[in-house]
N, C-alpha and C positions, 0 to 999 in steps of 0.2 A: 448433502450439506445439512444432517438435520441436527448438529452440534455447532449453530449459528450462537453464536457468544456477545455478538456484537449490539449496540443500541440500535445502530441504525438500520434504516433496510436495506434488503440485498438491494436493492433495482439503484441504489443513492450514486449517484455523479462520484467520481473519483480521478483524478490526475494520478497519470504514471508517462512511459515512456515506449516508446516502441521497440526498447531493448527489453526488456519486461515482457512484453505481451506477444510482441513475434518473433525476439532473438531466443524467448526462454532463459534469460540471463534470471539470477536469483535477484528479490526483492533483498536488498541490503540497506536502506535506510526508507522513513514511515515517519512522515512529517503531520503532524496535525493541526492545523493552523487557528489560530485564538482570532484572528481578525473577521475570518468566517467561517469556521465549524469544518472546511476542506478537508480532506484527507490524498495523501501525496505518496505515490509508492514508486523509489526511486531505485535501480542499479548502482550507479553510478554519479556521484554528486556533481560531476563536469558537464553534464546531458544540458542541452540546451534547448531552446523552446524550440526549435525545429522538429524535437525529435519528441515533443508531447504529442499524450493523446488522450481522452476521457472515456472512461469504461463504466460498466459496475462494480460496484464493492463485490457482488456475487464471485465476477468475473476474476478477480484479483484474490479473494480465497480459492475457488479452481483451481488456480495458479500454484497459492501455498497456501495450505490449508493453517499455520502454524502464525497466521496474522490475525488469527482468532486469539491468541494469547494477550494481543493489545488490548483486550476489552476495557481493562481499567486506564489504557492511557488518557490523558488529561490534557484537554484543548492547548495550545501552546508550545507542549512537548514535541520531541521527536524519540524513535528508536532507532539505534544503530547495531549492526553485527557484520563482523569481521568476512564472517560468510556464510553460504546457505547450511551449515551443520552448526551452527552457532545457537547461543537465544535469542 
């Protein structure tokens, strides 16, 4: 990971989902919340809190190296793609 792009640190709190982390489903939307600086790495927009979980940011680039390209997203925003070969 030595093309870390991102502001924050690897080790930062992160919401995602356990289809993400242990199904290997691709990261398809990347929510960044303005209320508190969060960051949200989602499959699936249906996932319901049963199925949260909190990792590292490290952990979730591992995952997809290519959510380094968020660098300039902007608190508030979300990104979406269609699917894992998308931007």
């Amino acid at each position: 990971m030595d093309n870390w792009k991102l502001e924050q640190p690897k080790n930062e709190a992160v919401f995602t989902t356990k289809f993400v982390v242990k199904d290997k489903k691709p990261i398809l939307r990347v929510y960044y919340d303005s209320d508190d600086g969060s960051w949200q790495f989602h499959h699936d927009p249906e996932s319901s809190e049963d199925d949260s979980m909190i990792v590292s940011l490290s952990e979730i680039i591992m995952l997809d190296e290519s959510i380094n390209q968020l660098s300039t997203l902007q608190e508030g925003y979300c990104a979406v793609r269609n699917d894992e070969n998308s931007e």
